[in-house]
N, C-alpha and C positions, 0 to 999 in steps of 0.2 A: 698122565698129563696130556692135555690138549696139544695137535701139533699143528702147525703151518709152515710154510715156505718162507724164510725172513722177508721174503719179497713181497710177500701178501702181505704181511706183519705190517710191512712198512707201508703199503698202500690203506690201512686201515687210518693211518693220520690224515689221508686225504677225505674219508668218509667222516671221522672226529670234524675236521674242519668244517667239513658243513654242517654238521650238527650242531655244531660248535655258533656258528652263522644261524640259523634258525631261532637257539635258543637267546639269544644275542638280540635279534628282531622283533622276538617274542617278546622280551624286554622294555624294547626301543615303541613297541607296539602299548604296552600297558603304563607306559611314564608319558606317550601323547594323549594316550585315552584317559587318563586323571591328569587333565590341566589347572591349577590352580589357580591360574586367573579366569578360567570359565566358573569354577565353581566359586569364587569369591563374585561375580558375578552375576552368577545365579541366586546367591544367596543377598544382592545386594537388590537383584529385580525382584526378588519375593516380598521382601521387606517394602518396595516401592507399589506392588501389587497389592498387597495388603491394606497397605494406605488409599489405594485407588478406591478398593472395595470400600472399604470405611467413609472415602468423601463420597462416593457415589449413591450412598444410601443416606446419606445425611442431605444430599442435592434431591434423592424421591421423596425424604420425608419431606424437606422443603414445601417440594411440588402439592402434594398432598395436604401440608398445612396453607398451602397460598390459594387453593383452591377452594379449601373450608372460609377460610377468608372472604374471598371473593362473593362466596353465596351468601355468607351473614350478611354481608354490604348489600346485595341487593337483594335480599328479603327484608332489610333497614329499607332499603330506597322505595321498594312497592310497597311497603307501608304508608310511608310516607307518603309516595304519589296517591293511594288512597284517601288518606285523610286528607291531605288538599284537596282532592276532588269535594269531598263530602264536604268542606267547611266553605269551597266556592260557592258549593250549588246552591248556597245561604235558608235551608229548610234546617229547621233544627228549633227547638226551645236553647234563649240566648246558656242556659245552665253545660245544654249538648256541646254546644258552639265552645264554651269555657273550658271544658273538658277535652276536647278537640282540641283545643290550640296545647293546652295543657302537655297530649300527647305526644301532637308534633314537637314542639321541645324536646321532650324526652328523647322523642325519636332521632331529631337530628343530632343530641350528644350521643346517643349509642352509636348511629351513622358515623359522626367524629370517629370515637375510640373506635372503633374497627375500622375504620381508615386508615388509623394509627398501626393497631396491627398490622393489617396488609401491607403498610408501607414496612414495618419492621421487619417482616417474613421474605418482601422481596429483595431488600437489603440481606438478608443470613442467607436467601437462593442464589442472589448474584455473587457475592463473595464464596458461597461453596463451589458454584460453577467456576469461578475464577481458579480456585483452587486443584477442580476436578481436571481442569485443560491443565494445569503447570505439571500435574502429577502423569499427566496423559502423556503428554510431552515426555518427560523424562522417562518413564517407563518405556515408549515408543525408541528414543534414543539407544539405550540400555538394551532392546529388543534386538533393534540394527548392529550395535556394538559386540553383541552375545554373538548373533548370527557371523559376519565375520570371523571371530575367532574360532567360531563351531566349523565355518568353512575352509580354514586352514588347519586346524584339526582333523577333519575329514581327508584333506587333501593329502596329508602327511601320513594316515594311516590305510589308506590306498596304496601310498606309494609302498609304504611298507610292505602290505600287503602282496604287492606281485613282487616284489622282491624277494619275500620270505613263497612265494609259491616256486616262483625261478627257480632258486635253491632247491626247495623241497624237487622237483623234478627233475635236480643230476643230481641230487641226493639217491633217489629211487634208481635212478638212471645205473649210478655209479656202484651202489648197494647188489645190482643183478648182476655184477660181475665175480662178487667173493664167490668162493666155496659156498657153501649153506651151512656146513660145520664151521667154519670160522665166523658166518655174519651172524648165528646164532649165540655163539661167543659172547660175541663184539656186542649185541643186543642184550643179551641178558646183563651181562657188564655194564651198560650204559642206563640201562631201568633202574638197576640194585644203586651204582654210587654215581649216577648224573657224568660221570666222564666215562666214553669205551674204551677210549687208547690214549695213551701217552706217550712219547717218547723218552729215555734213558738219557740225557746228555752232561757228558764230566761229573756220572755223578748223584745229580740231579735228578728227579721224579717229577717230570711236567704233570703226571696228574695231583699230586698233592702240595708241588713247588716245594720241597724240601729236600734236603743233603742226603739224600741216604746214609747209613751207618755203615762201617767196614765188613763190620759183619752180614748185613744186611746185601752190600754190596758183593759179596765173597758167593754167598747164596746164588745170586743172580748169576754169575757168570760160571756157575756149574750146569746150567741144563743145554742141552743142545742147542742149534741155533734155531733147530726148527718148533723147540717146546715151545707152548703158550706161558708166558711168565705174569705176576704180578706185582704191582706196587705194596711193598707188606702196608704203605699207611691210607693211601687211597682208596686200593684193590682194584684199581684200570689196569688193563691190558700194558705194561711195558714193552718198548718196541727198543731192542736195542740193535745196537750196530759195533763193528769192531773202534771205527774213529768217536760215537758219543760216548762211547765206556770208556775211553780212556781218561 
């Protein structure tokens, strides 16, 4: 059986406590880092982002369709300024001249109807643009609002952070003073069941939080003070004393 000095024994709760404290942090560190209003958030800008993309390619086809527009109109129009010319210059057999006016006709209902168009296109461009800026906006909002909360997130797992390093360096600090036979213990004990040490008190098994059994209890108080002892339901180092046994 493992020995130590009850007095080591019992400073080993002060090295549980900061373990104790780190893994605590560590905690406190992975519940700020999954925040539920950032990620309801995130998944609320995706959705918003999504929609951006969607108006936004609907405002370049626009673009693209107002443009095709644009050119029929005035390859409509230099036609037409053509054959006016040609029906001014008044050289023509009058059959030419009839056929000319004929066209121009034509030419200016075609001119019409893609008027028509162009004005239809620029109507579905403006109201997508409208659409694109409200989306913009909100997204932009949402951007700002995300950042914040990501900046107080940040701030709080910082804090954590040198807190949990603090620790960790009287944790080490404190750890160079055991034996090497006893922090080896203490360490392989705290890998296998996540607690090193416990204390004993009225009873009581701090590493498992339950009553000991008489029997169990009867056990315990036959090894020396200096034996290494454990919890039969935990398996942490029990730390006891003459006043927690009782």
């Amino acid at each position: 059986m493992a020995k130590a000095p009850a007095s080591e024994q019992l400073r080993l709760l002060d090295l549980q406590a900061l373990d104790s404290k780190v893994v605590q942090l560590t905690r406190r560190a992975a519940a700020a880092a999954k925040n539920a209003d950032i990620d309801a958030l995130q998944e609320k800008l995706g959705a918003v982002e999504a929609d951006l993309v969607a108006v936004s390619t609907e405002v370049s086809d626009a673009e693209r369709e107002l443009k095709r527009a644009e050119t029929d109109v005035e390859m409509a129009e230099a036609r037409i300024d053509r054959d006016q010319r040609r029906l001014d210059s008044g050289p023509g057999s009058p059959k030419d001249l009839t056929a000319l006016q004929h066209e121009l006709v034509s030419l200016n209902k075609r001119r019409s109807d893609l008027e028509d168009v162009e004005l239809e296109v620029m109507e579905r461009l403006e109201a997508a643009r409208d659409r694109q800026q409200q989306i913009q906006q909100a997204s932009d909002a949402l951007r700002e609002e995300l950042g914040g909360l990501e900046k107080i997130r940040d701030q709080e797992l910082a804090a954590i952070e040198a807190e949990k390093a603090e620790v960790a360096a009287r944790r080490r600090e404190l750890a160079a003073t055991f034996d090497p036979g006893l922090l080896a213990v203490y360490e392989k004990t705290l890998a296998l069941r996540g607690v090193g040490a416990a204390r004993l008190f009225h009873g009581k098994s701090g590493g498992s939080g339950m009553q000991l059994s008489p029997g169990d209890l009867a056990d315990l108080k036959k090894p020396a003070e200096d034996d290494i002892v454990f919890c039969p339901d935990s398996g942490c180092i029990l730390v006891r004393s003459a006043e927690w046994s009782a």
